[in-house]
PQR file with spaces between the fields and no chain letter, atoms N, CA, C, O and H, PARSE charges and radii, in Angstrom:
ATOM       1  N    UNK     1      68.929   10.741   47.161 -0.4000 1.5000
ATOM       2  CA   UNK     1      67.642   10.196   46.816 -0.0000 2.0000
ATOM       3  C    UNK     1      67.118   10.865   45.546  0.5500 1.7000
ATOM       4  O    UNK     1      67.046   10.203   44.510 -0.5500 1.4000
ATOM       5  N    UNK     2      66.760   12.117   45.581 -0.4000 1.5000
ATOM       6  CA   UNK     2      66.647   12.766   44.477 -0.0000 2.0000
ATOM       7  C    UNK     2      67.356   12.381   42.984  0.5500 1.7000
ATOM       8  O    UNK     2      66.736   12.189   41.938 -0.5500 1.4000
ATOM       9  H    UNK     2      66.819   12.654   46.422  0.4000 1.0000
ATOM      10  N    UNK     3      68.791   12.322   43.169 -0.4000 1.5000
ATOM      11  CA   UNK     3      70.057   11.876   41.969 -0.0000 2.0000
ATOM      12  C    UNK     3      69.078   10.513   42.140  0.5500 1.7000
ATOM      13  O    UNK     3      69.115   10.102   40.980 -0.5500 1.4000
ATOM      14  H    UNK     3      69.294   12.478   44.019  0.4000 1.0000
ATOM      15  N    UNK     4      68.445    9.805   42.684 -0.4000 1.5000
ATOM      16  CA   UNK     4      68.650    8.228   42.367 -0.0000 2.0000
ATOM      17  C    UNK     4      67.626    8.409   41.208  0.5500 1.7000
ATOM      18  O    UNK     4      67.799    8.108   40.027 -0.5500 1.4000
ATOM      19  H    UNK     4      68.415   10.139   43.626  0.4000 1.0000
ATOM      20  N    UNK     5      65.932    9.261   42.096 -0.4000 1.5000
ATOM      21  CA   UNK     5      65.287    9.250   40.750 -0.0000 2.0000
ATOM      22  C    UNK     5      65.244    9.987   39.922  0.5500 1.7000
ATOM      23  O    UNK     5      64.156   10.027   39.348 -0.5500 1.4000
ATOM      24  H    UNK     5      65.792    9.506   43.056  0.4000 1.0000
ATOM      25  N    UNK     6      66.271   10.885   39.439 -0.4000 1.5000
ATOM      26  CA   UNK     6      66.916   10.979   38.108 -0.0000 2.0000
ATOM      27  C    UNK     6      67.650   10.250   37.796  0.5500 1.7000
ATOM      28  O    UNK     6      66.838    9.441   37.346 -0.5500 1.4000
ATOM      29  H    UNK     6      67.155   10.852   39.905  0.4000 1.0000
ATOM      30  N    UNK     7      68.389    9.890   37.665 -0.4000 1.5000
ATOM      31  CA   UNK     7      68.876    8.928   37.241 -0.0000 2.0000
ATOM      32  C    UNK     7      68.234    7.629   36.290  0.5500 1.7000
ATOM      33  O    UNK     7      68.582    7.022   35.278 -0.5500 1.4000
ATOM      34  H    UNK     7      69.048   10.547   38.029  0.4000 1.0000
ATOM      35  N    UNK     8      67.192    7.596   37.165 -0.4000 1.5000
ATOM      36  CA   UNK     8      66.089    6.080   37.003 -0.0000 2.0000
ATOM      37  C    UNK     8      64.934    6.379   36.676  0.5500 1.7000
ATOM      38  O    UNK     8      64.063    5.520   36.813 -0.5500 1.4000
ATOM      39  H    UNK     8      66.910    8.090   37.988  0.4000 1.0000
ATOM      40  N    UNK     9      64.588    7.693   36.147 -0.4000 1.5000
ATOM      41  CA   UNK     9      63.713    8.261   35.918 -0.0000 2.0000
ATOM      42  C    UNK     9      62.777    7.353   35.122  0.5500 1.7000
ATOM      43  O    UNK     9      61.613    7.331   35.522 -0.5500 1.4000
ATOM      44  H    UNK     9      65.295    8.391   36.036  0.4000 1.0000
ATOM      45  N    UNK    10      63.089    6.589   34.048 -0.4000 1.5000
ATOM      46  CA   UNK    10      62.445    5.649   33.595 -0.0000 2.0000
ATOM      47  C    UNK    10      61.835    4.499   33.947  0.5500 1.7000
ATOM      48  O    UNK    10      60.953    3.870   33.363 -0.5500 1.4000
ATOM      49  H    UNK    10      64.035    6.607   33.722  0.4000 1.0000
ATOM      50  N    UNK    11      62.558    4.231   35.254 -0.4000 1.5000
ATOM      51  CA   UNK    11      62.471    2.957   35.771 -0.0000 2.0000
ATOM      52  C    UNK    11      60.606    3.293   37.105  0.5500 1.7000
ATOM      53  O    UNK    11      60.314    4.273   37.791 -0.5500 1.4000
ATOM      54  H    UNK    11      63.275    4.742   35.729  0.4000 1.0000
ATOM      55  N    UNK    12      60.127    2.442   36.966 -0.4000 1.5000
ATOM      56  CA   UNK    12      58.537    1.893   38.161 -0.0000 2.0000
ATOM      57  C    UNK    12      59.825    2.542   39.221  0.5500 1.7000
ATOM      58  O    UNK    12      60.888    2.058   39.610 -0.5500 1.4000
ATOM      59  H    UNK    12      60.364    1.646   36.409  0.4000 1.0000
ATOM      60  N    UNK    13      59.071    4.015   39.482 -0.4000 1.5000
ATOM      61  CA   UNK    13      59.319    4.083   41.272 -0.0000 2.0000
ATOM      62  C    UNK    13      58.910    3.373   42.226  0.5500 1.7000
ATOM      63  O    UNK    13      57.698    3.207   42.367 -0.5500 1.4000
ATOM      64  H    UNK    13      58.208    4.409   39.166  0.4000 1.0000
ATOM      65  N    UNK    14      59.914    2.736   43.181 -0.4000 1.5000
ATOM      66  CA   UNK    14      59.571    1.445   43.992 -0.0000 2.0000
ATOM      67  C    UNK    14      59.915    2.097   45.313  0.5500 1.7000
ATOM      68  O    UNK    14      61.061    1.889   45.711 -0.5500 1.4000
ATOM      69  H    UNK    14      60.899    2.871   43.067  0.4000 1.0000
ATOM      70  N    UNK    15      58.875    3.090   46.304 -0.4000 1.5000
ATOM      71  CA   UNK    15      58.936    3.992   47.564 -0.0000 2.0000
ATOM      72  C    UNK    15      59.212    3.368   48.489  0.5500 1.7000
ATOM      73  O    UNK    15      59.767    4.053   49.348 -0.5500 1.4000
ATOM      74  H    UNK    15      57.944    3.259   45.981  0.4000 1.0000
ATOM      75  N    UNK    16      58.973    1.403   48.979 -0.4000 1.5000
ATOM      76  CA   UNK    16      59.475    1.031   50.100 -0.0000 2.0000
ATOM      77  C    UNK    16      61.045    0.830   49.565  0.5500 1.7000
ATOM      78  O    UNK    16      61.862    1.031   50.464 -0.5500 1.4000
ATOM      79  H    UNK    16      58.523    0.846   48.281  0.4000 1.0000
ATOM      80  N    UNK    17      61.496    0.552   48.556 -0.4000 1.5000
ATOM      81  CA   UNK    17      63.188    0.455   48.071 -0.0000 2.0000
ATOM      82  C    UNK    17      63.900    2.158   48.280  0.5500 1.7000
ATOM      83  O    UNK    17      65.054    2.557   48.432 -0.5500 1.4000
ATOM      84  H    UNK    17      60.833    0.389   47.825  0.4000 1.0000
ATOM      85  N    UNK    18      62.943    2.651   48.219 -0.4000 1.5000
ATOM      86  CA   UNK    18      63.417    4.199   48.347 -0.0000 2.0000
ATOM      87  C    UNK    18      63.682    4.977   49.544  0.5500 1.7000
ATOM      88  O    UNK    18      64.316    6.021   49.699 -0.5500 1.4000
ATOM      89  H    UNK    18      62.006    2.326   48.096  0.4000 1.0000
ATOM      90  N    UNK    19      62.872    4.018   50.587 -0.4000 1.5000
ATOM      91  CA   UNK    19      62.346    4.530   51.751 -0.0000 2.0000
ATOM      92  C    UNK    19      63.725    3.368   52.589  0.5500 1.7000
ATOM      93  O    UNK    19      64.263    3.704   53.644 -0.5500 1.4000
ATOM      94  H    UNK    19      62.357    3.170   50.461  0.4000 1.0000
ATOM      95  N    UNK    20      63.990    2.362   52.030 -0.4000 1.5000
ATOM      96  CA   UNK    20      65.004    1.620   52.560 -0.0000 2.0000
ATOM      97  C    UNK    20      66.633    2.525   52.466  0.5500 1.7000
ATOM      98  O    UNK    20      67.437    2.821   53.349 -0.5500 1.4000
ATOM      99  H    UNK    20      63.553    2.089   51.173  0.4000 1.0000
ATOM     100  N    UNK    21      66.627    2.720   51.250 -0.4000 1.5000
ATOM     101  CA   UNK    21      67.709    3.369   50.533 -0.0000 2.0000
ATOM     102  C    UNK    21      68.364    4.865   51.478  0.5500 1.7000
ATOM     103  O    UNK    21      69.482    5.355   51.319 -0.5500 1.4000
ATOM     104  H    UNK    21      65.973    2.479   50.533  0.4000 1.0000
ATOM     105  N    UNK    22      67.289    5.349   52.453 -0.4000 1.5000
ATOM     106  CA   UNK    22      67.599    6.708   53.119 -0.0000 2.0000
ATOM     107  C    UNK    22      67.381    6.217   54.805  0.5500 1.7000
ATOM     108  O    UNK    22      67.497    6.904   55.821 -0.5500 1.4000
ATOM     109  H    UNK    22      66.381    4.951   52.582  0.4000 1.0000
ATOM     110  N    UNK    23      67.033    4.808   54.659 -0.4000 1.5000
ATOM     111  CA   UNK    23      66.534    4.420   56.359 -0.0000 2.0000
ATOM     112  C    UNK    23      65.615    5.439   57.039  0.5500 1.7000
ATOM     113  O    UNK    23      65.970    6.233   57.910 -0.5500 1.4000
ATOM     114  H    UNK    23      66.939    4.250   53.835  0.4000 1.0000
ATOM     115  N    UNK    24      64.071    5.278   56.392 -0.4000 1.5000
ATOM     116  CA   UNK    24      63.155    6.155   56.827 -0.0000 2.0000
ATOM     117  C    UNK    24      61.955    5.373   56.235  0.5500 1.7000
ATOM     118  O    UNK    24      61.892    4.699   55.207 -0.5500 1.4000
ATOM     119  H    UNK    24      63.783    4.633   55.684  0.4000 1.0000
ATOM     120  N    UNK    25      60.863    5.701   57.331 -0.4000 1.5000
ATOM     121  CA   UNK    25      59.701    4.622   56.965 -0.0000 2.0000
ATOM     122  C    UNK    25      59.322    5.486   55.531  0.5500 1.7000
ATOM     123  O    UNK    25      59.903    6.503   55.152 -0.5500 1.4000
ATOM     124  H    UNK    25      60.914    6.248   58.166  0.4000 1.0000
ATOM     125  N    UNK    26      58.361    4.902   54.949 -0.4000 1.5000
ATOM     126  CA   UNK    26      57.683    5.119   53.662 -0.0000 2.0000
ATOM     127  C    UNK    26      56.938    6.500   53.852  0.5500 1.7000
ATOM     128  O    UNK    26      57.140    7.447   53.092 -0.5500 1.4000
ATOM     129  H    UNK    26      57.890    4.076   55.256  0.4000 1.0000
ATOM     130  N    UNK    27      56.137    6.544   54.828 -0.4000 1.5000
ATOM     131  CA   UNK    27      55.056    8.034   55.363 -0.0000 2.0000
ATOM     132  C    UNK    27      56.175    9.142   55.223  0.5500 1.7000
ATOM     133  O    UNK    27      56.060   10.265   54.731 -0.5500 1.4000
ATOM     134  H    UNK    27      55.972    5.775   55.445  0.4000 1.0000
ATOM     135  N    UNK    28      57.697    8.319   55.989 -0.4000 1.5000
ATOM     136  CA   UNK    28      58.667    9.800   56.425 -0.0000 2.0000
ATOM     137  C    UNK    28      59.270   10.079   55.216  0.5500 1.7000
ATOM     138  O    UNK    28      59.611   11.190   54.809 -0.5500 1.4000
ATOM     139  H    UNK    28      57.790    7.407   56.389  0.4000 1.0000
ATOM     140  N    UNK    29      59.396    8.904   54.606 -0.4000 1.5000
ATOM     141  CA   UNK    29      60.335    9.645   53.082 -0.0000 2.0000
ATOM     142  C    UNK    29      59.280   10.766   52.455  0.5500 1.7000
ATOM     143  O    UNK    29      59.625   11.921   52.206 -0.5500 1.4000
ATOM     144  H    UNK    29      59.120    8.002   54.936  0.4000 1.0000
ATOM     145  N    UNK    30      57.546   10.093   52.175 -0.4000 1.5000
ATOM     146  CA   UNK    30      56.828   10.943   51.677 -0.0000 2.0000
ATOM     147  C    UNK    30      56.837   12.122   52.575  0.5500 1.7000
ATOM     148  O    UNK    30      57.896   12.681   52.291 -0.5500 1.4000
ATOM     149  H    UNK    30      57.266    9.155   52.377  0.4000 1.0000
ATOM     150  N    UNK    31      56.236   12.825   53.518 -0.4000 1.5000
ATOM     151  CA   UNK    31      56.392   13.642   54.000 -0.0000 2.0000
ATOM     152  C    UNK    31      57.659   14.519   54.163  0.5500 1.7000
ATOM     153  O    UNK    31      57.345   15.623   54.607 -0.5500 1.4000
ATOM     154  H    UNK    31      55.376   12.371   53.749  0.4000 1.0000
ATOM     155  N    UNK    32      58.582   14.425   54.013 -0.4000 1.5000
ATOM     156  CA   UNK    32      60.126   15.142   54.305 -0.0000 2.0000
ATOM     157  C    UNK    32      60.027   15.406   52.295  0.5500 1.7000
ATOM     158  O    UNK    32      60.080   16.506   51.746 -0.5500 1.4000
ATOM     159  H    UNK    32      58.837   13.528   53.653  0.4000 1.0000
ATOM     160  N    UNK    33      59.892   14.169   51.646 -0.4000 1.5000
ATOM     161  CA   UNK    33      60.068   14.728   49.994 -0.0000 2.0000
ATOM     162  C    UNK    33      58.959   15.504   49.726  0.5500 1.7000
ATOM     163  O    UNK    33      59.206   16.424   48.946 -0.5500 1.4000
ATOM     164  H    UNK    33      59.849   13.275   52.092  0.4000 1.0000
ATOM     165  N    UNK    34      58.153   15.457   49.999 -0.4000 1.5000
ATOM     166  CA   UNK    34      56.810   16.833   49.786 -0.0000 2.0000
ATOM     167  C    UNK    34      57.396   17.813   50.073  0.5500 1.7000
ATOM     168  O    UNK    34      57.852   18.603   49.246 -0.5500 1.4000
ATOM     169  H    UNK    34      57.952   14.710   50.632  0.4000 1.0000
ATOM     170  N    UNK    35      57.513   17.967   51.767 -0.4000 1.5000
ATOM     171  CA   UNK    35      58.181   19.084   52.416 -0.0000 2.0000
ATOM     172  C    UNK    35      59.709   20.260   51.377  0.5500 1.7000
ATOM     173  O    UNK    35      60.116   21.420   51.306 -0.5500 1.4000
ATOM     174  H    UNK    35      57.143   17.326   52.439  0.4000 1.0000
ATOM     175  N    UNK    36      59.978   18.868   50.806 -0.4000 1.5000
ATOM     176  CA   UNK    36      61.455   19.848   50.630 -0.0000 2.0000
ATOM     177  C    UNK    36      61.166   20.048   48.884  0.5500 1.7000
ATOM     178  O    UNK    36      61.836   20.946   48.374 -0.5500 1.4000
ATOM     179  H    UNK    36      59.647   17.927   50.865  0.4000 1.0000
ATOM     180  N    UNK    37      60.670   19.642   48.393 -0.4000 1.5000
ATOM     181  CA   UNK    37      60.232   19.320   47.122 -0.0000 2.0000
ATOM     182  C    UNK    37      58.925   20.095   46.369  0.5500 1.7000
ATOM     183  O    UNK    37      58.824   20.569   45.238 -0.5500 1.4000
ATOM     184  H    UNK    37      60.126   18.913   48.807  0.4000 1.0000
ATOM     185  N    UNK    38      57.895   20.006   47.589 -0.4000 1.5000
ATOM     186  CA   UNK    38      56.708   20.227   46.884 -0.0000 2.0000
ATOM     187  C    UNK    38      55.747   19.550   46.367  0.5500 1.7000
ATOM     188  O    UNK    38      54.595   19.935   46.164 -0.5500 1.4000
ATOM     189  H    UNK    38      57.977   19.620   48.508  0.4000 1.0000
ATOM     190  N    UNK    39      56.272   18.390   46.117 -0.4000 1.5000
ATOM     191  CA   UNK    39      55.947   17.117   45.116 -0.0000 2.0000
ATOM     192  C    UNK    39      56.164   15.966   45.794  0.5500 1.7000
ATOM     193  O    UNK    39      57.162   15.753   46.483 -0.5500 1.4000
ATOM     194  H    UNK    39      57.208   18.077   46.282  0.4000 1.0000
ATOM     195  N    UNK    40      55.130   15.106   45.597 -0.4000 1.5000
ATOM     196  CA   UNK    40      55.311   13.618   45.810 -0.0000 2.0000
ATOM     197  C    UNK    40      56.193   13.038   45.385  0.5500 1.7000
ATOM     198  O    UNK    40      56.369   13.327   44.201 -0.5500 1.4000
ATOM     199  H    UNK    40      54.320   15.279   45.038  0.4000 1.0000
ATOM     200  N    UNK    41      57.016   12.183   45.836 -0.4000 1.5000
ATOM     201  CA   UNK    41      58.457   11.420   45.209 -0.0000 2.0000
ATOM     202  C    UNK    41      57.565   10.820   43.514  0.5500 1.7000
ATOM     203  O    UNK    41      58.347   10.788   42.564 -0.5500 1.4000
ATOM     204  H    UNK    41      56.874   11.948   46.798  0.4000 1.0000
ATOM     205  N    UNK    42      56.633   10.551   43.308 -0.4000 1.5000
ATOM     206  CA   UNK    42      56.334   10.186   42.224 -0.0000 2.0000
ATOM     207  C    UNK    42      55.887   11.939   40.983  0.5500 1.7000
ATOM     208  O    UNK    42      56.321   12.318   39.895 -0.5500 1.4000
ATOM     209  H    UNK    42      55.998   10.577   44.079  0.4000 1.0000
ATOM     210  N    UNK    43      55.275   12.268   41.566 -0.4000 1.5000
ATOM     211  CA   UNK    43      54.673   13.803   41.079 -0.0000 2.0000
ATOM     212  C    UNK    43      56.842   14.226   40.492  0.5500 1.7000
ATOM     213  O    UNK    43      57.207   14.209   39.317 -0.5500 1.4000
ATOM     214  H    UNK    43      54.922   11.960   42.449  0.4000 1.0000
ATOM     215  N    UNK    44      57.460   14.424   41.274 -0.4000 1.5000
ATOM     216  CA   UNK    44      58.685   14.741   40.860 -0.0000 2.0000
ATOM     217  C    UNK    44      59.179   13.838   40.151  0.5500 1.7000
ATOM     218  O    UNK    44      59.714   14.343   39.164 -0.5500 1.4000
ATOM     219  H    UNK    44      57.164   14.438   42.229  0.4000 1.0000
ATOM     220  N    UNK    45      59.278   12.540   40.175 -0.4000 1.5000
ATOM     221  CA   UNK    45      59.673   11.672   39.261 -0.0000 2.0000
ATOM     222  C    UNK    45      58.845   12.156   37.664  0.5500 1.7000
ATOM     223  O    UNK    45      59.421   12.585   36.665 -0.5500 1.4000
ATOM     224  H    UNK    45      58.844   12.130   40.977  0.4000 1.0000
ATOM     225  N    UNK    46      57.847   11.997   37.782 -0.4000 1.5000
ATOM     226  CA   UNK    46      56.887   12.888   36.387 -0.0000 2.0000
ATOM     227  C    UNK    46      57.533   13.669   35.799  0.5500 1.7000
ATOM     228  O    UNK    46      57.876   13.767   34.621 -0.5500 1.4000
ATOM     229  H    UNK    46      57.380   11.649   38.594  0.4000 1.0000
ATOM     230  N    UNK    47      57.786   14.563   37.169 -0.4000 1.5000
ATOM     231  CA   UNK    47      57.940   16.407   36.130 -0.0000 2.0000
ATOM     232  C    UNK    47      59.622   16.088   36.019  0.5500 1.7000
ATOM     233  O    UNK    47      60.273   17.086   35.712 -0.5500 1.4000
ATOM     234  H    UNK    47      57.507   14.484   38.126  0.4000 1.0000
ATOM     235  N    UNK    48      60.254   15.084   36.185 -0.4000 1.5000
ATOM     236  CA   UNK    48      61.621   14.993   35.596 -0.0000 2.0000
ATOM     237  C    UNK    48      61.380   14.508   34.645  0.5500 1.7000
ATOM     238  O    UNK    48      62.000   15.214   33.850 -0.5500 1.4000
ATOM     239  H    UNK    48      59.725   14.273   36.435  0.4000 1.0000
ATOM     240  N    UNK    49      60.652   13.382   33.795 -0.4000 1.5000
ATOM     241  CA   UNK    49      60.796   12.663   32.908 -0.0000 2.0000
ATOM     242  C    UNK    49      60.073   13.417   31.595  0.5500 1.7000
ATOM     243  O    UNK    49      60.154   12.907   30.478 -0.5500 1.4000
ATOM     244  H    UNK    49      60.148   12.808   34.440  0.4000 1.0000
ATOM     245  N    UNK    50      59.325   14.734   31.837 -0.4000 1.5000
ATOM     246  CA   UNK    50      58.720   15.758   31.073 -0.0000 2.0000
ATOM     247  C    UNK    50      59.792   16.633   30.909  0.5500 1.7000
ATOM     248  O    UNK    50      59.939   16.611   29.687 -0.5500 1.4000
ATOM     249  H    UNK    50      59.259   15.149   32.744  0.4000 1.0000
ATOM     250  N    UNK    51      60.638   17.392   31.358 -0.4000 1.5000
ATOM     251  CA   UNK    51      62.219   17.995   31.419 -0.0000 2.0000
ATOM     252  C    UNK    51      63.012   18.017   30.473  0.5500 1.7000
ATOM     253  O    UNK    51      64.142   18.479   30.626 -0.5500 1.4000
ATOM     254  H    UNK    51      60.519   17.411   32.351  0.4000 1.0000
């Protein structure tokens, strides 16, 4: 998940495609990517595309 949004770093983060992509509701992707991250799947998408 992470590699995807690097990868796509440019690309509109789309969290229910993201949340499909790991088979986890939208709340659980956010919560587990905070958790392990620190950062909102978007907040980290940011501080990659500043990098």
């Amino acid at each position: 998940m992470i590699t995807k949004i690097k990868d796509d770093f440019a690309e509109k983060l789309d969290i229910p495609d993201l949340a499909k992509l790991v088979s986890m509701s939208e709340s659980s992707l956010y919560h587990n990517f905070k958790k392990i991250t620190t950062m909102s799947p978007l907040q980290f998408q940011k501080n990659t595309s500043v990098a």
